[in-house]
N, CA, C and O of each residue as an XYZ file, in Angstrom:
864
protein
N       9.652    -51.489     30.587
C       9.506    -52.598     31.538
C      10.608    -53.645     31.334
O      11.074    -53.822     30.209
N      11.113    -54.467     32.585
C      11.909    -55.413     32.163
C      11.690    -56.556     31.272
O      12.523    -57.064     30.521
N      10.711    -56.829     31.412
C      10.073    -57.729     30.049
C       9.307    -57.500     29.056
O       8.156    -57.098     29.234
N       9.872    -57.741     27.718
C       9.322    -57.195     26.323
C       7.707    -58.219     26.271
O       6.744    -57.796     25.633
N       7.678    -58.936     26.681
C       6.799    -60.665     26.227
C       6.343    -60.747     27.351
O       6.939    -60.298     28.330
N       4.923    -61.480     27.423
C       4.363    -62.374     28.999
C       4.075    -63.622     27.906
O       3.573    -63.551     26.784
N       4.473    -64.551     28.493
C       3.522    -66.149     27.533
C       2.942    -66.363     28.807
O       3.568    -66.212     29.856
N       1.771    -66.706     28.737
C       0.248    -67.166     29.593
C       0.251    -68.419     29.384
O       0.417    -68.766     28.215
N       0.066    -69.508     30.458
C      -0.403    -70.838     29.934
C      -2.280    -70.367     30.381
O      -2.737    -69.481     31.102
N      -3.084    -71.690     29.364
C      -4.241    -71.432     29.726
C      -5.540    -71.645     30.766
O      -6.371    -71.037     31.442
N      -5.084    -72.946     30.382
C      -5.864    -73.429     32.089
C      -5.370    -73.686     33.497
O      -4.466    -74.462     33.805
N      -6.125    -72.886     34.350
C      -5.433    -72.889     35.694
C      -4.649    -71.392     35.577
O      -4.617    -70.778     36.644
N      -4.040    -70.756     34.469
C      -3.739    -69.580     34.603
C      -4.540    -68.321     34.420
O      -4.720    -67.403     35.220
N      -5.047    -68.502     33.006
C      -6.127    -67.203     32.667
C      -7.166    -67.667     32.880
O      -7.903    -66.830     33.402
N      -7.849    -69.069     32.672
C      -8.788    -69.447     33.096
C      -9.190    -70.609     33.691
O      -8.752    -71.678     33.264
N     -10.269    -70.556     34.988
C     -10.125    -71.469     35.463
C     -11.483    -72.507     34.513
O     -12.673    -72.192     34.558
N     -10.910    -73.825     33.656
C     -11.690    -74.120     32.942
C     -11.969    -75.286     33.279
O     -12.765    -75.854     32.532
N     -11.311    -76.286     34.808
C     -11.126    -77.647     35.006
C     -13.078    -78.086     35.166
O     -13.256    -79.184     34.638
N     -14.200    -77.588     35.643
C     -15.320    -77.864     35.936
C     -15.870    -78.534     34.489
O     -16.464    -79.612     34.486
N     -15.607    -77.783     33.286
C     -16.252    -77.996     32.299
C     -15.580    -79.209     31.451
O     -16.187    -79.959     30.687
N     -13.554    -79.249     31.894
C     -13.150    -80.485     31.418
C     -13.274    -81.459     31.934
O     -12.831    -82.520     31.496
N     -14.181    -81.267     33.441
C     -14.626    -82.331     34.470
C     -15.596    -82.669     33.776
O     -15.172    -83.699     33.251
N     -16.506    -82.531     33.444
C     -17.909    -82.612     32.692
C     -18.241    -83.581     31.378
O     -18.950    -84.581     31.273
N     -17.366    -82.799     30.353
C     -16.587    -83.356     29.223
C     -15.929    -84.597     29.407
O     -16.237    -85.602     28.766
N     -15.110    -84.564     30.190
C     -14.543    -86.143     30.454
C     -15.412    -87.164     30.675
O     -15.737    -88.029     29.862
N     -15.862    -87.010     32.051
C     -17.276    -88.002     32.867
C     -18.331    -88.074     31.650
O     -18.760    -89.168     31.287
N     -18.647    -87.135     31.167
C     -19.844    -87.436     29.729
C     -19.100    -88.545     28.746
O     -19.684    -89.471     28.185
N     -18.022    -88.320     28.680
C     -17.296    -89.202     27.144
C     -17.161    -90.886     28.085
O     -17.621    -91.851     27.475
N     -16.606    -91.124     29.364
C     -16.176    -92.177     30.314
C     -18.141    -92.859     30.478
O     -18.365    -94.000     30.075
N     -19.133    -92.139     30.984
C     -20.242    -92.161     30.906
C     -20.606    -93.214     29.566
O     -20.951    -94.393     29.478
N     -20.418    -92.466     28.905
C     -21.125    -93.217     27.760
C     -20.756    -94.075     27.360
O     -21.339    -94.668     26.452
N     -19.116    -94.662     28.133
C     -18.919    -96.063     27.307
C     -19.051    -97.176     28.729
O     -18.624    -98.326     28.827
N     -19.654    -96.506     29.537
C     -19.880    -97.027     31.360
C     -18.834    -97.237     32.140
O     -18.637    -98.233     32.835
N     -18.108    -96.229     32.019
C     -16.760    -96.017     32.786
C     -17.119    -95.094     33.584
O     -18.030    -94.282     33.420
N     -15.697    -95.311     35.349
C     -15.930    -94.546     36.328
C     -15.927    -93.450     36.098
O     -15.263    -93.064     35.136
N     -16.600    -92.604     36.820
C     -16.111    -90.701     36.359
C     -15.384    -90.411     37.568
O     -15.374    -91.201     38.511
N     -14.793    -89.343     37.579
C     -13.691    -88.917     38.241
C     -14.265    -87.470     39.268
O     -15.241    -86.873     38.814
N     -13.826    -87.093     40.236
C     -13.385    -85.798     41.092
C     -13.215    -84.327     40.208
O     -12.882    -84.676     39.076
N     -13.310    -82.802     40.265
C     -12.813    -82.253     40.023
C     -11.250    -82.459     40.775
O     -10.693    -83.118     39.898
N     -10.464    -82.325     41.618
C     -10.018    -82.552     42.574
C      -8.916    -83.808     41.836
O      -7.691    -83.753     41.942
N      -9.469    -84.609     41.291
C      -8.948    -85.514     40.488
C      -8.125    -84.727     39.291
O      -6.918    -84.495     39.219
N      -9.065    -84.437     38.486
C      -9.137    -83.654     37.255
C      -7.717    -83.118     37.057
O      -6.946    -83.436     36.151
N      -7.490    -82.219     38.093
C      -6.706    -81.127     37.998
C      -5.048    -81.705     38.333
O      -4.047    -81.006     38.494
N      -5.149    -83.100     38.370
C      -3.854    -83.329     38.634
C      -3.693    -84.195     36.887
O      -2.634    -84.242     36.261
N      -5.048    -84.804     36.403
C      -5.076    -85.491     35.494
C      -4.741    -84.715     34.217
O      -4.333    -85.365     33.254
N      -4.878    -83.334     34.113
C      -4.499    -82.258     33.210
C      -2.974    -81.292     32.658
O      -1.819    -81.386     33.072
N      -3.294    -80.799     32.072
C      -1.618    -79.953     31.902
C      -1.004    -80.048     30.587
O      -0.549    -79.265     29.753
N      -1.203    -81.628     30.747
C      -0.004    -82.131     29.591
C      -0.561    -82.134     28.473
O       0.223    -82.262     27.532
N      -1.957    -82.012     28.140
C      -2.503    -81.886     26.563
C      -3.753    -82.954     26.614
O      -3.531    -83.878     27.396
N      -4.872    -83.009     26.021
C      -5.859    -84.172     25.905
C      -5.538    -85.768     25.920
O      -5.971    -86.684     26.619
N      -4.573    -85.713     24.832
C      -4.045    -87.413     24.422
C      -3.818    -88.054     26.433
O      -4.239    -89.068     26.992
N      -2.897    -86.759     27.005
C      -2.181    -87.452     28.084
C      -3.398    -87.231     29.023
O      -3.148    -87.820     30.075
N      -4.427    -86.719     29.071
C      -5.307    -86.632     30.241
C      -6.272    -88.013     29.640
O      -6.589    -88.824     30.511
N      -6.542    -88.180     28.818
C      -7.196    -89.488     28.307
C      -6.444    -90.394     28.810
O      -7.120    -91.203     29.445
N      -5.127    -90.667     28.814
C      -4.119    -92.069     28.948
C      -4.329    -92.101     31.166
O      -4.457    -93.082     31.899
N      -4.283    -90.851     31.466
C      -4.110    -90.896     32.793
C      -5.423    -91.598     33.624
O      -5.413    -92.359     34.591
N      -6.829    -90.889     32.660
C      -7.935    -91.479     32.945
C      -7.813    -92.707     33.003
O      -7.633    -93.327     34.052
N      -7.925    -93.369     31.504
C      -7.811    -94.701     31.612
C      -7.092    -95.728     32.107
O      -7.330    -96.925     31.948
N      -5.619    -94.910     33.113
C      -4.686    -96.179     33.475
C      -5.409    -96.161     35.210
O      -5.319    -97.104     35.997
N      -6.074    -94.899     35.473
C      -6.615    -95.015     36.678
C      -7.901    -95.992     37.354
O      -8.227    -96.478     38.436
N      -8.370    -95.917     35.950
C      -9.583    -96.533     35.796
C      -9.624    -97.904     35.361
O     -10.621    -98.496     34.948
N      -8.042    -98.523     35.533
C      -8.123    -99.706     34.732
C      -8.770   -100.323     32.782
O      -8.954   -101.404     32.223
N      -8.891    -98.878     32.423
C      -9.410    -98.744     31.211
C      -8.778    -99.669     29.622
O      -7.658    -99.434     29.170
N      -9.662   -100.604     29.031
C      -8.009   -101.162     28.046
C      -7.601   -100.078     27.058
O      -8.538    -99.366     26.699
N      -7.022    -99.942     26.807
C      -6.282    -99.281     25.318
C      -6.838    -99.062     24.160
O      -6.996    -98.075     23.442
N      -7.106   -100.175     24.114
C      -8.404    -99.998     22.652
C      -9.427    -99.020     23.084
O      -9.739    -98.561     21.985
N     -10.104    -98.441     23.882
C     -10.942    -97.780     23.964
C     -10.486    -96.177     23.798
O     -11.192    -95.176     23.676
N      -8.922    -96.335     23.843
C      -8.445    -94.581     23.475
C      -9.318    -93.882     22.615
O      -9.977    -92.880     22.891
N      -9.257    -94.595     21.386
C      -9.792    -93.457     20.335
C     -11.241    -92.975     20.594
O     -11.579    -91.796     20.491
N     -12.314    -94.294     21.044
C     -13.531    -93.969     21.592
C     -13.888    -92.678     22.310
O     -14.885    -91.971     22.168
N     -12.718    -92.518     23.208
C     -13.013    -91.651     24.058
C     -12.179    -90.506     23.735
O     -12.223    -89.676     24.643
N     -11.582    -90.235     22.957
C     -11.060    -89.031     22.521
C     -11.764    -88.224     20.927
O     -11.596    -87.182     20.294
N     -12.508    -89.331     20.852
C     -13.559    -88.529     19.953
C     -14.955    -88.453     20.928
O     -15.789    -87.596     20.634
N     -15.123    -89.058     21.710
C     -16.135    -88.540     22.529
C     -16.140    -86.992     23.190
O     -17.074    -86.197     23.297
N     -14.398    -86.849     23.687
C     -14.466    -86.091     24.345
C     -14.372    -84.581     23.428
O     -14.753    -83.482     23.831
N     -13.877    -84.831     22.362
C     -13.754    -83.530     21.762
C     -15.071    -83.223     21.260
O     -15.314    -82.066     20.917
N     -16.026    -84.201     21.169
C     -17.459    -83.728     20.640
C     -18.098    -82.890     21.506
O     -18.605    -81.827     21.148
N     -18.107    -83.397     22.873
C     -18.648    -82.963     23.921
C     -17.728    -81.622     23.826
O     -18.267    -80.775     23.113
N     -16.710    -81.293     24.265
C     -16.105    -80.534     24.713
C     -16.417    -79.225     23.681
O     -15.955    -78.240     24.257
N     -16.885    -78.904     22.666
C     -17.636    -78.039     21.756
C     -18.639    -77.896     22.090
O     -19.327    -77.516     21.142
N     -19.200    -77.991     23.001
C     -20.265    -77.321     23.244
C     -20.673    -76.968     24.952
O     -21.671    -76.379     25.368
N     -19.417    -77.608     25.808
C     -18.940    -77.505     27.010
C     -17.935    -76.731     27.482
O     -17.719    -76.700     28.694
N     -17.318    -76.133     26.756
C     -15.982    -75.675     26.838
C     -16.321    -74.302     27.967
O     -15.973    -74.116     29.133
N     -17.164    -73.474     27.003
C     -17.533    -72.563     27.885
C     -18.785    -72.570     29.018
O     -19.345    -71.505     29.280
N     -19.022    -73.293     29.398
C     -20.335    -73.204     30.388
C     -20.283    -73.061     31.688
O     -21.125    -72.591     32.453
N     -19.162    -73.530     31.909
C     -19.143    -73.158     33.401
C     -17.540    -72.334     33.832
O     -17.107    -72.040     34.946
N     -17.074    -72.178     32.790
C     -15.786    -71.473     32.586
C     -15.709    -70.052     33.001
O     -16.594    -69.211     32.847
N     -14.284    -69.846     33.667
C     -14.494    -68.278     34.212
C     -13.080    -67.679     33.919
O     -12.155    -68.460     33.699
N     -12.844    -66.159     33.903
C     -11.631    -65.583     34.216
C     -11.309    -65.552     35.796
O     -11.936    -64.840     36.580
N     -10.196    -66.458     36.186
C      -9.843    -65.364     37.186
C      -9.960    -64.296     37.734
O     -10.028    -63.303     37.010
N     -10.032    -64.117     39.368
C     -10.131    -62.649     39.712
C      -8.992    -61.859     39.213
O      -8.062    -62.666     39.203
N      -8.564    -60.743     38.802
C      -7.499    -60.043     38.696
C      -6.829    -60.386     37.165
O      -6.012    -59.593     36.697
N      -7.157    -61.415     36.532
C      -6.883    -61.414     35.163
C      -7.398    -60.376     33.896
O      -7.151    -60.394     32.691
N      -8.040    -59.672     34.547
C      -8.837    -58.519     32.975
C      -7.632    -57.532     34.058
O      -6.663    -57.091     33.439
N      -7.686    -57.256     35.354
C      -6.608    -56.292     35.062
C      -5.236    -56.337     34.885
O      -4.622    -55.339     34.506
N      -4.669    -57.436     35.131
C      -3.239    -57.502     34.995
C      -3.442    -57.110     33.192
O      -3.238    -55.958     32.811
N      -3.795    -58.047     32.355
C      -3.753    -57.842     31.468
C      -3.909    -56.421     30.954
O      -3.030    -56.056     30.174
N      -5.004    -55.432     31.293
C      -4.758    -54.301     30.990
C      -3.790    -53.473     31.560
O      -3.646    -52.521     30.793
N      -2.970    -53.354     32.640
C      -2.165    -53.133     33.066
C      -0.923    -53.093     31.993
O      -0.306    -52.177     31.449
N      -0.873    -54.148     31.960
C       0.541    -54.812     30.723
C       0.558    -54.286     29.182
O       1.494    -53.887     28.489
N      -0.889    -54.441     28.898
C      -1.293    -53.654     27.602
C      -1.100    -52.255     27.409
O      -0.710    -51.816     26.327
N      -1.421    -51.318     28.670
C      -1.297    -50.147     28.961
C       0.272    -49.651     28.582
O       0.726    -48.555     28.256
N       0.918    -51.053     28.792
C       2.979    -50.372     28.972
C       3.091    -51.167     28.198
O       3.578    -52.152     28.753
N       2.865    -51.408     26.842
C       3.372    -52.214     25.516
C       3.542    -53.254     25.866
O       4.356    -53.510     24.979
N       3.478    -54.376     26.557
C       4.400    -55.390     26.839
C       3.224    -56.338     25.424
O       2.143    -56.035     24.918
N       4.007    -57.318     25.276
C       3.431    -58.048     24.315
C       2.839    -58.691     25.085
O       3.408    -58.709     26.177
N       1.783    -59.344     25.041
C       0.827    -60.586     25.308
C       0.527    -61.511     24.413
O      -0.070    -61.232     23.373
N       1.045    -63.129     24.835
C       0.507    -64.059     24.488
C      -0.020    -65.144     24.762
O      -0.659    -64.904     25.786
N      -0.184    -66.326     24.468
C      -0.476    -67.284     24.917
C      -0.267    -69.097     24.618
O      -0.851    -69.654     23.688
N       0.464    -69.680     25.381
C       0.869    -71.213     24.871
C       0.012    -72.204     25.895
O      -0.048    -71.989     27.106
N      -0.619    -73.279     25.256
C      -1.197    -73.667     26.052
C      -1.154    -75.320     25.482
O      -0.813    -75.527     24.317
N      -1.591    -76.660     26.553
C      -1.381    -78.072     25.962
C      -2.152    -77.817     25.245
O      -1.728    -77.975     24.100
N      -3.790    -77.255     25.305
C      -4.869    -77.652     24.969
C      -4.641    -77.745     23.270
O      -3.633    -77.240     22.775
N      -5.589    -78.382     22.485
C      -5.397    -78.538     21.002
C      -5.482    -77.378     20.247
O      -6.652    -77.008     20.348
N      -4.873    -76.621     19.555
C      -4.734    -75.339     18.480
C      -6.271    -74.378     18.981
O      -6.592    -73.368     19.608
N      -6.994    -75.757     18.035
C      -8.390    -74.794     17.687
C      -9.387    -74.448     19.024
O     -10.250    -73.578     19.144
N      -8.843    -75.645     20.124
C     -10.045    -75.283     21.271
C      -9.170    -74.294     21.755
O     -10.058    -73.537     22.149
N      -8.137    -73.706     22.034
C      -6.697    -72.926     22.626
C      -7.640    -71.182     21.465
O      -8.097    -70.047     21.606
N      -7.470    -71.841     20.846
C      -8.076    -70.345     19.572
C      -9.563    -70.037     19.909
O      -9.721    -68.997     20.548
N     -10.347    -70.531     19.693
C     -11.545    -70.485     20.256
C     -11.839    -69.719     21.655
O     -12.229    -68.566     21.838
N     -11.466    -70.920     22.741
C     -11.325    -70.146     24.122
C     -11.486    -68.650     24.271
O     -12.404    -67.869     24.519
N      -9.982    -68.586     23.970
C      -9.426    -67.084     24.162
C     -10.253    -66.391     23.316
O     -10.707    -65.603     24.146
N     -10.884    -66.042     22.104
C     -11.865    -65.295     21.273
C     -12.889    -64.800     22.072
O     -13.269    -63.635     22.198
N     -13.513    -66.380     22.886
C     -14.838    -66.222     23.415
C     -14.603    -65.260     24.654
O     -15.283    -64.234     24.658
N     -13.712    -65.468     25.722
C     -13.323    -64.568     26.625
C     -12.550    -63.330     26.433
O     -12.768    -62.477     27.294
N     -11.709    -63.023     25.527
C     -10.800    -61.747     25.851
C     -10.916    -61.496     24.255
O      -9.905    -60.847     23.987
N     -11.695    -61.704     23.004
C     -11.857    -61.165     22.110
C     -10.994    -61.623     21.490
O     -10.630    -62.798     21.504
N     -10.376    -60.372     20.602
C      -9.011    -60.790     19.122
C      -8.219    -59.912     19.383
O      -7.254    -59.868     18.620
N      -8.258    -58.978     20.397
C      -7.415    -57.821     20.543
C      -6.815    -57.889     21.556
O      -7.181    -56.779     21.942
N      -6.011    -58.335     22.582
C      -5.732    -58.570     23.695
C      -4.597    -59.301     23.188
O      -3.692    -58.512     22.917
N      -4.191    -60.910     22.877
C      -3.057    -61.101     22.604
C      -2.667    -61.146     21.080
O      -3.375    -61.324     20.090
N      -1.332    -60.933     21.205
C      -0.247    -60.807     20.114
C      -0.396    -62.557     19.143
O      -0.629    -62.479     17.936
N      -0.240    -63.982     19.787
C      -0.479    -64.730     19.745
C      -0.798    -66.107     20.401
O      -0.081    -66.383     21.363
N      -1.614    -66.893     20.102
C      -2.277    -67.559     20.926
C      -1.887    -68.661     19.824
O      -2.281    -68.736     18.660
N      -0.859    -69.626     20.635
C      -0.581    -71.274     20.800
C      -0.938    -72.454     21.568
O      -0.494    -72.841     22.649
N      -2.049    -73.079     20.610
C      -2.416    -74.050     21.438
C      -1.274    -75.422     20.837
O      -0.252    -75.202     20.188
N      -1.816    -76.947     21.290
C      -1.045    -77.578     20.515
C      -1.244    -77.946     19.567
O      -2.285    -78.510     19.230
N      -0.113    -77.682     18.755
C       0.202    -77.949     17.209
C       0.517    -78.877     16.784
O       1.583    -79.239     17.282
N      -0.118    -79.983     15.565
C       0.720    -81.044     15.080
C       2.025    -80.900     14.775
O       2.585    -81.995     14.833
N       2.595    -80.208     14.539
C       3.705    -79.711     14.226
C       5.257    -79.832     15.306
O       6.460    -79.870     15.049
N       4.334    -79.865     16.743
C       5.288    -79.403     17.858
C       4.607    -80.565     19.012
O       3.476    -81.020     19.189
N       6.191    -80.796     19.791
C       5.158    -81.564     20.710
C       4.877    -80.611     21.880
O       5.262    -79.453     22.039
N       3.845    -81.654     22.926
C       3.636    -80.521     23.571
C       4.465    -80.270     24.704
O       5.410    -80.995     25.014
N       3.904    -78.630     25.693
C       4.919    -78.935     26.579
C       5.471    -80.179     27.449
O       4.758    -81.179     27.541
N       6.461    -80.143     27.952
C       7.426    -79.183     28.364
C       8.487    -78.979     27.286
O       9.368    -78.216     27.683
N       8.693    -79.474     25.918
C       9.391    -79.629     25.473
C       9.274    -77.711     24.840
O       8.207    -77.112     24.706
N      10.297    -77.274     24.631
C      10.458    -75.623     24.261
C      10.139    -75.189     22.934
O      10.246    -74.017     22.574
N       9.741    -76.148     22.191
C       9.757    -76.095     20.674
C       8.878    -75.287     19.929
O       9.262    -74.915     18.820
N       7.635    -74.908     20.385
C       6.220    -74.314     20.253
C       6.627    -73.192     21.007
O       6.362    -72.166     20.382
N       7.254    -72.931     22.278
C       7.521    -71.879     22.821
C       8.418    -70.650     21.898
O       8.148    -69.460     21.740
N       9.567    -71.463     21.383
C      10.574    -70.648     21.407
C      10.323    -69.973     19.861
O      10.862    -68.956     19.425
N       9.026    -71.131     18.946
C       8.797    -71.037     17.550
C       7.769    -69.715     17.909
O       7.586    -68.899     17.006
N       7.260    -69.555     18.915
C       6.330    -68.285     19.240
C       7.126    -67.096     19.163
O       6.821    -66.205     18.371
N       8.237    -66.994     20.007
C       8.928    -65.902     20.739
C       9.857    -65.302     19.502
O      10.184    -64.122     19.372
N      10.286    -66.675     18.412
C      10.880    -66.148     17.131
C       9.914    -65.352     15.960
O      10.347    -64.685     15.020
N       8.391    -65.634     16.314
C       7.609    -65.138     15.697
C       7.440    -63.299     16.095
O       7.330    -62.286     15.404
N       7.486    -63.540     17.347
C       7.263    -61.904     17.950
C       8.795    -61.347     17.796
O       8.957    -60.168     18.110
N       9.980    -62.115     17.325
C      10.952    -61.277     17.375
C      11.337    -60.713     18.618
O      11.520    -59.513     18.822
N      11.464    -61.727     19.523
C      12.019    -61.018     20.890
C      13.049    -62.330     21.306
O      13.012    -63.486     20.884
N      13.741    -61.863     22.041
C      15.041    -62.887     22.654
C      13.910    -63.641     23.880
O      12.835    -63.113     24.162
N      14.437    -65.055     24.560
C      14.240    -65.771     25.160
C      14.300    -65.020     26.770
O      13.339    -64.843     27.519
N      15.777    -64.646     27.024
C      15.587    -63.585     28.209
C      14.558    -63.046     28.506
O      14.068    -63.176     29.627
N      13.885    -62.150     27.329
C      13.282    -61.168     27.615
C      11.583    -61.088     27.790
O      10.768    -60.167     27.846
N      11.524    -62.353     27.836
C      10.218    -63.515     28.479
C       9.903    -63.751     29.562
O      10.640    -64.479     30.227
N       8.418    -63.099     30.267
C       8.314    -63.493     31.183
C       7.093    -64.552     31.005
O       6.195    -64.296     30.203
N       7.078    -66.219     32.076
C       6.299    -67.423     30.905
C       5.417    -67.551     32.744
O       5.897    -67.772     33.856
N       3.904    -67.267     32.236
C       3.072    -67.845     33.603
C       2.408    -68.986     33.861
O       1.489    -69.046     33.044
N       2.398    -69.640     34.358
C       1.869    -71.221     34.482
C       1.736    -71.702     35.621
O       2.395    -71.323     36.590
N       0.624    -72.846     35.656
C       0.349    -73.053     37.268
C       0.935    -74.667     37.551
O       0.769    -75.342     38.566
N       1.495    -74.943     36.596
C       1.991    -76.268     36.717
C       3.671    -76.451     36.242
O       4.316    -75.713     35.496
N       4.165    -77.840     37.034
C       5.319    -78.117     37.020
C       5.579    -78.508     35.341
O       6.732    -78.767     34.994
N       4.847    -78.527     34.675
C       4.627    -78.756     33.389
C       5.177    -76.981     32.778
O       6.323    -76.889     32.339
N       4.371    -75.839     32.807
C       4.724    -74.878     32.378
C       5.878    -74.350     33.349
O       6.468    -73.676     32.504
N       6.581    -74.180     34.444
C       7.502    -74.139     34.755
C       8.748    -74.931     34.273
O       9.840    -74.409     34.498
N       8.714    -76.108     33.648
C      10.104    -76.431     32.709
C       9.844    -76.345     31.574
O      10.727    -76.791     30.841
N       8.885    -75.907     31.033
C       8.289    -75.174     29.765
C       9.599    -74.100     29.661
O      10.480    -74.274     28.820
N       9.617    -73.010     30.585
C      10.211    -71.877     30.684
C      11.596    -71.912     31.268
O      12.333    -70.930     31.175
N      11.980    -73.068     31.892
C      13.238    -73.507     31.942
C      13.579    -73.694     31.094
O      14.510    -73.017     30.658
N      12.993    -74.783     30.319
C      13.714    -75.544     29.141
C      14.296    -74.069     27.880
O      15.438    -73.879     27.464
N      13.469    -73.542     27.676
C      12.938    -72.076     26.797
C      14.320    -70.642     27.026
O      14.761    -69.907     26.143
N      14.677    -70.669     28.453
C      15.384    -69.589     28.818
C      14.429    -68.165     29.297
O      14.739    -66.974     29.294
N      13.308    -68.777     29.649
C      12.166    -67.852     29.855
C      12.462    -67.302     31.565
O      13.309    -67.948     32.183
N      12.023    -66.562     32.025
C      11.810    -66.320     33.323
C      10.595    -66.762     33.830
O       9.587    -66.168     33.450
N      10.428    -68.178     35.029
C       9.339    -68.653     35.379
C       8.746    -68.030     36.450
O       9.303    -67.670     37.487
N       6.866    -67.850     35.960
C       6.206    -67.269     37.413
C       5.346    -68.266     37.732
O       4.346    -68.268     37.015
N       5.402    -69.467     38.900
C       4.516    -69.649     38.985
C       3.064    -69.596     40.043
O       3.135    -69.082     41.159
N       1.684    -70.246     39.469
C       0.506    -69.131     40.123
C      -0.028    -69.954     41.040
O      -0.166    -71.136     40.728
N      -0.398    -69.537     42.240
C      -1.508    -70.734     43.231
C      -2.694    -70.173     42.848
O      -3.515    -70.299     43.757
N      -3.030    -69.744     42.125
C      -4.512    -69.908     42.028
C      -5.172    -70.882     41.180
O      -6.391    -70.814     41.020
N      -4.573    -71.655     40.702
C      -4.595    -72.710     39.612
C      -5.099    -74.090     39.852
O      -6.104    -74.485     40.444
N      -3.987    -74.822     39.139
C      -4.827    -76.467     39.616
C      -3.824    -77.109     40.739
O      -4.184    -78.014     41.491
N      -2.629    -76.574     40.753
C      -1.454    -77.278     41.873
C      -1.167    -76.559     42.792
O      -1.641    -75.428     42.906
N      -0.288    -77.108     43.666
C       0.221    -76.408     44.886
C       2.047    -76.191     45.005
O       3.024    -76.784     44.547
N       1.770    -74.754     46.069
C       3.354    -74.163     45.951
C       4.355    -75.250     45.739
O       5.175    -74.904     44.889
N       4.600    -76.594     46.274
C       5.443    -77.910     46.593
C       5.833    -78.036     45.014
O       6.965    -78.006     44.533
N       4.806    -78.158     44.459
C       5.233    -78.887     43.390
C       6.171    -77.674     42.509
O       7.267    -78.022     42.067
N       5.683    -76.260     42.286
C       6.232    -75.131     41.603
C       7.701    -75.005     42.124
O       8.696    -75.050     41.401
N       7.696    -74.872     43.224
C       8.826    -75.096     43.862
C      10.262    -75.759     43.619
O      11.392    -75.301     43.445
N       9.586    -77.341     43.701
C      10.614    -78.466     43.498
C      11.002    -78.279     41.994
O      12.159    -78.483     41.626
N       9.537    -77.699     40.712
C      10.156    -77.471     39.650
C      10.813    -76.172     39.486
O      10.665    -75.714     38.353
N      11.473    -75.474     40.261
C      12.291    -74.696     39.898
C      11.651    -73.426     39.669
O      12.322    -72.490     39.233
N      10.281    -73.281     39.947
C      10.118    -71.608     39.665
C      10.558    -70.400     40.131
O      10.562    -70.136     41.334
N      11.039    -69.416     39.027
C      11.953    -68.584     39.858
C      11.003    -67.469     40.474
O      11.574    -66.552     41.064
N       9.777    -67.450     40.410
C       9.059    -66.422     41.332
C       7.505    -67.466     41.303
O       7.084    -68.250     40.452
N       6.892    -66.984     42.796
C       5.596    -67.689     42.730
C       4.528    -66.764     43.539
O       4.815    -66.456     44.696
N       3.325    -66.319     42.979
C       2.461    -65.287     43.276
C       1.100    -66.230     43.860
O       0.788    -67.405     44.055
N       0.565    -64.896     43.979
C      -0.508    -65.718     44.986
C      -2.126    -64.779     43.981
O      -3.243    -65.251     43.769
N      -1.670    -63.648     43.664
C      -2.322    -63.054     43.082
C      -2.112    -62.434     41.926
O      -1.024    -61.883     42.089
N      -2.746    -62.027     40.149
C      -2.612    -61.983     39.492
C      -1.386    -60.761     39.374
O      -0.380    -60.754     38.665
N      -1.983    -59.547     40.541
C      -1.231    -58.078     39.875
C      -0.118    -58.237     40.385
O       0.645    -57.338     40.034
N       0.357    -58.999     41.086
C       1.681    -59.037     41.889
C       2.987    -59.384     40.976
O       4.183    -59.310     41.257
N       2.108    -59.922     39.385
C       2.830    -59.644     38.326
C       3.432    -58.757     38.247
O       4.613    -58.792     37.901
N       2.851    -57.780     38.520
C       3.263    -56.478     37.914
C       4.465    -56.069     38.669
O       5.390    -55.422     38.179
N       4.414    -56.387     39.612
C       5.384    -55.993     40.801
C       7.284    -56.510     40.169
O       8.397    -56.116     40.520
N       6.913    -57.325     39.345
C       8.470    -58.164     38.336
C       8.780    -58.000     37.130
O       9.608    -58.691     36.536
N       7.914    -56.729     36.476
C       8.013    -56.395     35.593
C       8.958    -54.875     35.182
O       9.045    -54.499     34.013
């Protein structure tokens, strides 16, 4: 196949998980009597990692500053025991993936979300056998768009940057894979729309999971 590697971003790509970080949020905003938000909202408020969906909440909401930490330990409490409840795979995601598995291609996964909920996730849905490795964010790395976590993955699997194909539904994981030297796909089935994939430069954009396959 032309590509040795797929990197997966996680939400909005393999899974659609925005209902339950809708939930999680409004529960943590809730409890300190703050507005709750839209799914619809949500999905523009996401991407960039927890810290930045907390900061977006609160500048929308007129929220002060001091209340950051409140609510980012609220939300990760909640979010352990929310994560999966109303969470789903995509249609067409168990087969692309077996598809790809079928012809060696490596499978992995980079995602904003924090290490351990990024590790977790993926266990609960697609097991331990399915990807090669699964990157959530790392203290270590910032998060996307910056290439640093990406490219520290791709040196791990021992494959060149070329030879990467990187899926994501946001203008966030599309200069992920710019920045990287990756080949960008990006997905409408996600949290954004073609406009935005577009303007960021994606060099292919699908509508459906297997149509992957079709660039491989």
């Amino acid at each position: 196949m032309k590509f040795k590697a797929v990197i997966f971003d996680l939400d909005g790509t393999l899974l659609d998980t925005i209902e339950d970080i809708k939930i999680t949020m409004n529960l943590a905003l809730k409890r300190y009597n703050y507005s709750e938000f839209s799914v619809e909202e949500y999905k523009y408020f996401v991407g960039k990692g927890v810290d930045n969906l907390i900061r977006e909440v609160m500048k929308t909401a007129s929220i002060p500053v001091s209340a950051f930490k409140d609510l980012k330990v609220a939300y990760y409490e909640i979010y352990k025991e929310q994560a999966t409840v109303n969470t789903k795979l995509y249609d067409g995601i168990s087969d692309l993936l077996a598809e790809l598995k079928k012809n060696n291609v490596s499978l992995n996964v980079l995602s904003n979300k924090p290490h351990h909920q990024t590790v977790e996730v993926i266990k609960h849905f697609f097991g331990e056998d399915v990807f090669d490795l699964v990157y959530g964010k790392k203290e270590d790395f910032s998060p996307k768009p910056d290439p640093a976590s990406a490219l520290d993955l791709t040196n791990a699997l021992g494959i060149k940057p070329e030879d990467v194909l990187y899926v994501g539904d946001t203008e966030t994981d599309i200069l992920t894979a710019k920045n990287a030297g990756f080949y960008s796909v990006g997905v409408l089935w996600g949290f954004r729309k073609a406009d935005e994939l577009i303007r960021a430069g994606a060099c292919k954009i699908v509508k459906h999971p297997l149509e992957i396959l079709n660039l491989m």
